[in-house]
C-alpha positions as CSV (number, residue, x, y, z in Angstrom):
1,X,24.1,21.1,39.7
2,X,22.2,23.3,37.4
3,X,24.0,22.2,34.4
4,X,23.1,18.5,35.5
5,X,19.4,19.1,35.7
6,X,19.5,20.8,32.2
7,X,20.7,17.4,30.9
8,X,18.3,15.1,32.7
9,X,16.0,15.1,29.5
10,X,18.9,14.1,27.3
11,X,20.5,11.2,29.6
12,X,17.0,10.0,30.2
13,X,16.7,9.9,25.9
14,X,20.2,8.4,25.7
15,X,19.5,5.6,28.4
16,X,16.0,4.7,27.3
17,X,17.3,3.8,23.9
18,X,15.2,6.6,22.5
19,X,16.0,7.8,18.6
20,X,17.7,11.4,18.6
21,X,16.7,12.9,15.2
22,X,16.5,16.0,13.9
23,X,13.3,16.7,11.6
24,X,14.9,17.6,8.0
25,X,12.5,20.5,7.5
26,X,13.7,21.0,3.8
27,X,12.9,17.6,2.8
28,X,9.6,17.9,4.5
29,X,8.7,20.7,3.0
30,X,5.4,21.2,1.4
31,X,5.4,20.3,-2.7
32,X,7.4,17.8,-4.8
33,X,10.6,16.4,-4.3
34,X,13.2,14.2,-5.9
35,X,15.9,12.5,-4.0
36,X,18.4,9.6,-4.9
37,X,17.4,6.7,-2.4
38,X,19.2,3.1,-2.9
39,X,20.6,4.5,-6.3
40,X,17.2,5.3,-7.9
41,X,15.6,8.9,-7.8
42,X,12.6,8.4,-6.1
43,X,9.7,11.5,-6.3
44,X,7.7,12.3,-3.9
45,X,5.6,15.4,-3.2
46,X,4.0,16.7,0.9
47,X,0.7,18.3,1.6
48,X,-1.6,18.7,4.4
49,X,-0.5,19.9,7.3
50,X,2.9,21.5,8.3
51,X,3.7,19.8,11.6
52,X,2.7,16.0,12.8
53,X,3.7,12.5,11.7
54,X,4.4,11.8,7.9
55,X,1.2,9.5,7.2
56,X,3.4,8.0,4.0
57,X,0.8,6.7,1.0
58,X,2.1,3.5,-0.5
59,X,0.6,2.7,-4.0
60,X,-0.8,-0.4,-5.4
61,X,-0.4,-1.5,-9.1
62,X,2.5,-3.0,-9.0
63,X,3.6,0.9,-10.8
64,X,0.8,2.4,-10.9
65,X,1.9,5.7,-9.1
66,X,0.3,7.9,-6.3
67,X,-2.0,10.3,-8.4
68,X,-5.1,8.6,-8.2
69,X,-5.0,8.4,-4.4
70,X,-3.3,12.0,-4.3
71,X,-6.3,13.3,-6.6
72,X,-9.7,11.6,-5.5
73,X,-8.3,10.8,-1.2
74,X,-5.8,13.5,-1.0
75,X,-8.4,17.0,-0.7
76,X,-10.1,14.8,2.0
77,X,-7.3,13.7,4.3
78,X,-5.1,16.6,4.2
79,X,-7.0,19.1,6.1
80,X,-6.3,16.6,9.2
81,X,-3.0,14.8,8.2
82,X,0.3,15.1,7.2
83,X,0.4,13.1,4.1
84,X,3.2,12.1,1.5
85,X,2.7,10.6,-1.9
86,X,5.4,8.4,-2.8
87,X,5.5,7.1,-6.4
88,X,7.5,3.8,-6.2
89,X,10.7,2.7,-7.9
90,X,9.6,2.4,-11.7
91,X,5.9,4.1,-11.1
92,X,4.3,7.9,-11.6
93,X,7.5,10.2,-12.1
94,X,10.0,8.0,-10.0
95,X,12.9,6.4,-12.2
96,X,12.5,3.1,-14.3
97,X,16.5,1.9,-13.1
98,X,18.3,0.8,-15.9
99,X,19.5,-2.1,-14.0
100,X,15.9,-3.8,-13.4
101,X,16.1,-2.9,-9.6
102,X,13.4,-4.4,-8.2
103,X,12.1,-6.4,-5.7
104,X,10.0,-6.7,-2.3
105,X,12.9,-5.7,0.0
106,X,13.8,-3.1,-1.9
107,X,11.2,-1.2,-2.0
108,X,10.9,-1.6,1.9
109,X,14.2,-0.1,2.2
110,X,13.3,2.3,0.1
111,X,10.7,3.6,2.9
112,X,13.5,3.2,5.3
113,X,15.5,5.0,3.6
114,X,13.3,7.8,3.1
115,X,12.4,7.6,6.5
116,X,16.1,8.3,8.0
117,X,16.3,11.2,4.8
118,X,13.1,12.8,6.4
119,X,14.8,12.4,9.7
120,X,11.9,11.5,12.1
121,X,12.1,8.3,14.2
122,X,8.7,6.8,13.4
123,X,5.9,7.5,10.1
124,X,2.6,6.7,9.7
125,X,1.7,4.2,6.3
126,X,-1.4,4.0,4.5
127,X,-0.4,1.4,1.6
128,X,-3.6,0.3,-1.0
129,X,-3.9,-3.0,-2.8
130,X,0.0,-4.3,-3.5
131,X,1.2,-1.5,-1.3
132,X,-0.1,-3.0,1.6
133,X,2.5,-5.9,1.0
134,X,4.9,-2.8,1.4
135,X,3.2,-1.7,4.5
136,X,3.4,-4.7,6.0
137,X,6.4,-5.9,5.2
138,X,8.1,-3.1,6.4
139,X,6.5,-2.4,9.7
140,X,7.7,-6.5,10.3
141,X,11.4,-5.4,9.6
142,X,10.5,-1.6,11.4
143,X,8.6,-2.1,13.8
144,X,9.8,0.7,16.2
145,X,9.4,2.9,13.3
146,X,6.0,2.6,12.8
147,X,3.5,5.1,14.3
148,X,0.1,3.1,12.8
149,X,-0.7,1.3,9.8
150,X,-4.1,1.7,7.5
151,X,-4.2,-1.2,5.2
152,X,-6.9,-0.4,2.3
153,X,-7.7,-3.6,0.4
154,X,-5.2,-5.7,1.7
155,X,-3.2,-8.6,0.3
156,X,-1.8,-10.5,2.6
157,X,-2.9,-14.0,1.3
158,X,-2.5,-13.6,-2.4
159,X,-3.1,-17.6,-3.0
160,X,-6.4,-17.0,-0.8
161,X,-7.7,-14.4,-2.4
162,X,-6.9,-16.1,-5.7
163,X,-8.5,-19.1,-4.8
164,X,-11.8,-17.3,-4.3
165,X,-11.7,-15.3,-7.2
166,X,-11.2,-18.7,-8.9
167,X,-14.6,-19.8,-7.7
168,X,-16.0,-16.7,-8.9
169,X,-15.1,-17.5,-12.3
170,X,-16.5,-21.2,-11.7
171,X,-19.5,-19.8,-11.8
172,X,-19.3,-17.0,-14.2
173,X,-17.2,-18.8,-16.7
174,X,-16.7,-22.2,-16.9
175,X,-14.8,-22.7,-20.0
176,X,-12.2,-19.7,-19.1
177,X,-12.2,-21.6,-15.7
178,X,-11.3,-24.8,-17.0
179,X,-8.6,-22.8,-19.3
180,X,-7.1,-21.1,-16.0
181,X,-7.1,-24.5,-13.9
182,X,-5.1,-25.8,-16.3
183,X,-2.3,-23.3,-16.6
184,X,-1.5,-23.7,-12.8
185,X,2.1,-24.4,-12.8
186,X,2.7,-27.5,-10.7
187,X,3.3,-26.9,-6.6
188,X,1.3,-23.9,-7.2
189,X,-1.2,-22.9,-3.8
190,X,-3.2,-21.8,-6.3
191,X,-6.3,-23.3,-7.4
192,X,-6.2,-21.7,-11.0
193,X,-4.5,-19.0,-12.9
194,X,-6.2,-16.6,-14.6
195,X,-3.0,-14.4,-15.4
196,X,-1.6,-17.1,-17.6
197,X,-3.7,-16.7,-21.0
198,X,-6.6,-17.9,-19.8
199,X,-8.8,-15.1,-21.2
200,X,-8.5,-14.2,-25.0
201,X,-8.3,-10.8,-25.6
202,X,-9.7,-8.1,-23.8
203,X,-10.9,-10.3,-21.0
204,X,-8.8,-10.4,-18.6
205,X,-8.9,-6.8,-18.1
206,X,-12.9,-7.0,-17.8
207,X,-12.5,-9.8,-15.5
208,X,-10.1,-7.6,-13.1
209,X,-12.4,-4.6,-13.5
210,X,-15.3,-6.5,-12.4
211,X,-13.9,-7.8,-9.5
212,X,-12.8,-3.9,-8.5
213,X,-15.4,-2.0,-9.5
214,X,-19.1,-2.7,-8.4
215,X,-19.9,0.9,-10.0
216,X,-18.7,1.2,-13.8
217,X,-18.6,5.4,-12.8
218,X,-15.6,4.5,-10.4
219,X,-13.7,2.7,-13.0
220,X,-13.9,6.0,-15.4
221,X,-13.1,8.4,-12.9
222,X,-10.0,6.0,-11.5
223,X,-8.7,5.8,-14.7
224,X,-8.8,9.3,-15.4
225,X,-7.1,10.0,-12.4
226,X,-4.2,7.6,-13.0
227,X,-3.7,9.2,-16.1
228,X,-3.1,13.0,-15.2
229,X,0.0,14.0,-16.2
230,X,0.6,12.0,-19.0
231,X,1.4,9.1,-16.7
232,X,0.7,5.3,-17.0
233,X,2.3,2.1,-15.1
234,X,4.6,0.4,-18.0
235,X,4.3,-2.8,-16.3
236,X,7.9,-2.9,-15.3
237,X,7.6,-3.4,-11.6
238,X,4.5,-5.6,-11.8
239,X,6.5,-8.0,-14.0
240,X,9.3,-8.2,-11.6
241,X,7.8,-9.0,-8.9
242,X,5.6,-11.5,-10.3
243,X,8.6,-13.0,-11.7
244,X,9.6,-13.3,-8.1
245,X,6.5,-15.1,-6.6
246,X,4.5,-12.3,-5.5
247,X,1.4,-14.5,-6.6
248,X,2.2,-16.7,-3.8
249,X,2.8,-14.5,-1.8
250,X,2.0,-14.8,2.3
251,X,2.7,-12.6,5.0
252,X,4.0,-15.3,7.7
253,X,5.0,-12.6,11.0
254,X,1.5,-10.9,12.3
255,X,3.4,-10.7,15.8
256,X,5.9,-8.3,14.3
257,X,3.2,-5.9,13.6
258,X,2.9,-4.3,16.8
259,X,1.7,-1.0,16.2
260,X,-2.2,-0.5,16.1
261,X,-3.2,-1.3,12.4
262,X,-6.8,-0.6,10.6
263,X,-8.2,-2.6,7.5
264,X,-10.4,-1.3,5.1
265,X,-12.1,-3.3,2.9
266,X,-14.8,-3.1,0.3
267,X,-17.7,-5.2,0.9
268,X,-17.9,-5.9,-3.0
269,X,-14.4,-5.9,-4.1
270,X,-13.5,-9.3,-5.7
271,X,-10.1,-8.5,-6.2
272,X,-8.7,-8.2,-2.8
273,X,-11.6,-10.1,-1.2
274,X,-13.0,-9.4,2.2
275,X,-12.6,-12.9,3.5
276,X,-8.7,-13.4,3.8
277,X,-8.2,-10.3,5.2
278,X,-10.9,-10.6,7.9
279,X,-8.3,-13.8,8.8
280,X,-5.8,-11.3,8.9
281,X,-6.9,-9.2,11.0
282,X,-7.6,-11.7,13.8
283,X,-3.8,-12.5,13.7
284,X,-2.5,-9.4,14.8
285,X,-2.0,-7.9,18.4
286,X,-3.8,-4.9,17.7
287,X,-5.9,-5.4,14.2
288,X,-9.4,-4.0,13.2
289,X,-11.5,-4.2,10.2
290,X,-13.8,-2.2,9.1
291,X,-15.9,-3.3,5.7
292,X,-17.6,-0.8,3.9
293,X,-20.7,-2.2,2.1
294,X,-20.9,-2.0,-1.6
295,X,-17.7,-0.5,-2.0
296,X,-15.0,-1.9,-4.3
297,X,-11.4,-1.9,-4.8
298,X,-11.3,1.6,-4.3
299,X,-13.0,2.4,-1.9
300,X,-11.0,5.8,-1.1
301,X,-12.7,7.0,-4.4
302,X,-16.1,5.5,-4.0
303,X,-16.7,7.0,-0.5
304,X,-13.4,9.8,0.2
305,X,-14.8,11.6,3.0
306,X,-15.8,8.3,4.9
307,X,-12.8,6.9,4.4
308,X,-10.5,10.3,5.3
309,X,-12.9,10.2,8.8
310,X,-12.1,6.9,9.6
311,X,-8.6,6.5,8.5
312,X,-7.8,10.4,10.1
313,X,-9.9,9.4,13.6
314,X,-7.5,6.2,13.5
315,X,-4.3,7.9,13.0
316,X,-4.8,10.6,16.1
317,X,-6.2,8.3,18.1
318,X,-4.0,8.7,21.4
């Protein structure tokens, strides 16, 4: 009878479908690690607290590694979170696979995989700018293994938020306009294309800037950050997914996302505009927004201690 009552807890676990996992404290442990996930060595390093649920960081780019985020977030959020910085298959120190490995799915089940190495049945995800796609993409497919979701400049609409920035450059530019509306590749959603030599030298990349940064300041000190280490994204991953549509890109399940998820966006960021993702937001079962006026792309470096108390308040909320 005793020994019965000892195993209630466990029977109950078994019968409720419940996950029994062991927490792989050596892969969990504070610093860097490298592990071979999906036949690519993958870095990632932990910090913060010792005890909690992994809040996993999910990079934008495409490649452009964690470091930034690590660097001008990280000294702010780790006080109250357990956080990982994952650099992406092909970004920051993680391996460029010889084979061209890449893709959307792949990079989900990379998280999975990680996930199932760390050996806890459910994380946390903040992903930025292309990593939201990750984010959200993988907590459709996960679902049960999602704790909560912050989505920082999200892109779930790339066509939408395209089409605005087209308009933008309307106004701005009309002969680059005309240029880009022309090299829109037919049964495009898109209204123009401003990726497609559109811009003549160095403008395209003063075009993207503007639309990120609303302070020139935050542009110097992002840049900086993305470049400790000797590091820079080679383009690698950005090419392949763009070779695989990831400009028309459209998340199409918001019912899968079950878990309580938080939007951030920047009021004056141009590049992942406000407007799609407020549409977003009103799809899912238990969305929020919160805009944060005169704040860009990056609005983790603009504002880092706003940002770490809302995105730390959401993440404990019980």
């Amino acid at each position: 009878m005793i020994l019965f009552r000892l195993c209630l807890p466990l029977l109950a676990t078994l019968l409720a479908g419940a996950p029994a996992m062991a927490e792989n404290r050596q892969a969990l442990a504070p610093g860097a690690h490298e592990v071979v996930v999906n036949g690519v060595r993958l870095w990632y390093r932990v910090a913060g607290r010792s005890s909690g649920i992994p809040v996993l960081y999910l990079h934008g780019g495409p490649g452009e590694g964690s470091q930034s985020f690590a660097l001008l977030a990280g000294p702010a959020l780790e006080p109250s979170l357990r956080m990982i910085y994952l650099d992406q298959r092909g970004s920051g120190r993680s391996e460029r696979p010889w084979n061209d490995a890449y893709s959307l799915d792949l990079l989900v089940e990379d998280v999975e995989q990680l996930r199932r190495l760390w050996g806890v049945p459910r994380i946390a995800l903040i992903g930025h700018s292309v990593g939201t796609i990750i984010a959200i993409e993988y907590g459709a497919k996960y679902p049960q293994h999602v704790d909560r979701m912050v989505l920082a400049a999200a892109g779930p609409d790339i066509p939408a938020t395209f089409n605005i920035q087209c308009e933008r450059l309307q106004r701005s530019n009309p002969a680059v306009y005309a240029r880009a509306r022309a090299a829109v590749r037919q049964g495009s959603s898109r209204t123009c294309n401003v990726y497609d030599g559109a811009f003549e030298g160095s403008g395209l990349q003063q075009f993207v800037n503007s639309n990120m940064f609303p302070d020139p300041a935050i542009e110097q000190r992002v840049a900086e950050a993305d470049r400790q280490g000797g590091l820079r994204n080679r383009g690698e991953l950005g090419r392949a997914l763009i070779e695989q549509g990831l400009l028309e890109y459209r998340f199409r399940q918001p019912g899968r996302l079950t878990m309580p998820v938080l939007i951030i966006a920047g009021a004056e960021d141009h590049q992942a505009n406000v407007e799609p993702q407020r549409s977003f937001a009103a799809t899912l079962p238990r969305g929020r927004i919160v805009e944060y006026a005169g704040r860009g792309h990056f609005m983790f470096a603009e504002d880092p201690q706003r940002f770490a108390r809302d995105v730390a308040a959401f993440l404990h909320e019980r």
